[in-house]
C-alpha positions as CSV (number, residue, x, y, z in Angstrom):
1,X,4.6,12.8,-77.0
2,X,3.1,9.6,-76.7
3,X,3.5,9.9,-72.8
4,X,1.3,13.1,-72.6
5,X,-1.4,11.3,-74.9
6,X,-2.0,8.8,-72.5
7,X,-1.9,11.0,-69.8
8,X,-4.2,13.6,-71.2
9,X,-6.4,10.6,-72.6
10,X,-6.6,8.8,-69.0
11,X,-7.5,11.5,-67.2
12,X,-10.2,12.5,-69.8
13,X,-11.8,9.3,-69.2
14,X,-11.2,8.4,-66.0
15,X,-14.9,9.1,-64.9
16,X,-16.2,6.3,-67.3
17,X,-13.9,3.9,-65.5
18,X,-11.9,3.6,-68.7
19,X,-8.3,3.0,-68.1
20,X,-5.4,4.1,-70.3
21,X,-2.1,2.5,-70.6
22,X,0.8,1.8,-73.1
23,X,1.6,-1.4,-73.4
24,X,4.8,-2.8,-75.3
25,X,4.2,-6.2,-77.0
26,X,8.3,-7.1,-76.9
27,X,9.8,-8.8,-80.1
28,X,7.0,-11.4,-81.1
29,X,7.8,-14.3,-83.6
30,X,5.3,-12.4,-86.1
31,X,6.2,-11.6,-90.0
32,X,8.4,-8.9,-89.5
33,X,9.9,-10.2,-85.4
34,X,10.6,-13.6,-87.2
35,X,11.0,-16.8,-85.7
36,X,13.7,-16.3,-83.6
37,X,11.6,-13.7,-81.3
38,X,11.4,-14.2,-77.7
39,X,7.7,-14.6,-77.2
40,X,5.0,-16.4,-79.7
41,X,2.1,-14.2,-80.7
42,X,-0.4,-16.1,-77.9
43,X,2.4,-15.6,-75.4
44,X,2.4,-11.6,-76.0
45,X,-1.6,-11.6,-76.0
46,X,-2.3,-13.6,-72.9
47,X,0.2,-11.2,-71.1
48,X,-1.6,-8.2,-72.3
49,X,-5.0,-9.5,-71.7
50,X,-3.3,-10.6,-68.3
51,X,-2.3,-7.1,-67.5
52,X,-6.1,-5.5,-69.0
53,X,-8.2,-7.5,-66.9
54,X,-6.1,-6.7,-63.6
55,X,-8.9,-5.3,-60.7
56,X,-6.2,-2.2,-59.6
57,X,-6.0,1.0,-59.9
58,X,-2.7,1.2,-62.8
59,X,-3.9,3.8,-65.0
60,X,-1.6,5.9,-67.6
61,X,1.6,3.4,-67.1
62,X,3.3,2.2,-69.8
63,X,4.1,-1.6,-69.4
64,X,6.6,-4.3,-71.1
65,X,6.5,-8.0,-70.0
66,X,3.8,-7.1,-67.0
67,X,6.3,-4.5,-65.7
68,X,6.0,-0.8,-65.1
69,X,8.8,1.0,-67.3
70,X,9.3,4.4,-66.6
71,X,8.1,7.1,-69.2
């Protein structure tokens, strides 16, 4: 389901230049990840921010870690 959102959603605002994507934060050392997680919470955001402010084309992907996963 969540696949066809972002796809429906991309394409709705692709004239705007507004991209859609999924992104998947991995196990963060937040409350409920705990301490023993494999990224820290500033780890997880600069990756994300990393991935947002990228100058291609990747449009309704859905991401983990900077990769492309497949839907």
């Amino acid at each position: 389901m969540e696949e066809l959102f972002v796809l429906i959603l991309s394409n709705e605002l692709s004239g705007m230049g507004i991209k859609v994507y999924t992104i998947c934060p991995v196990w963060v050392q937040t409350d409920k990840g705990g301490e023993n997680a494999t990224l820290t919470i500033e780890e997880s955001v600069t990756q994300i921010v990393a991935f947002a402010l990228r100058d291609d084309s990747l449009n309704d992907r859905f991401l983990r870690h900077g990769e492309l996963i497949p839907w």
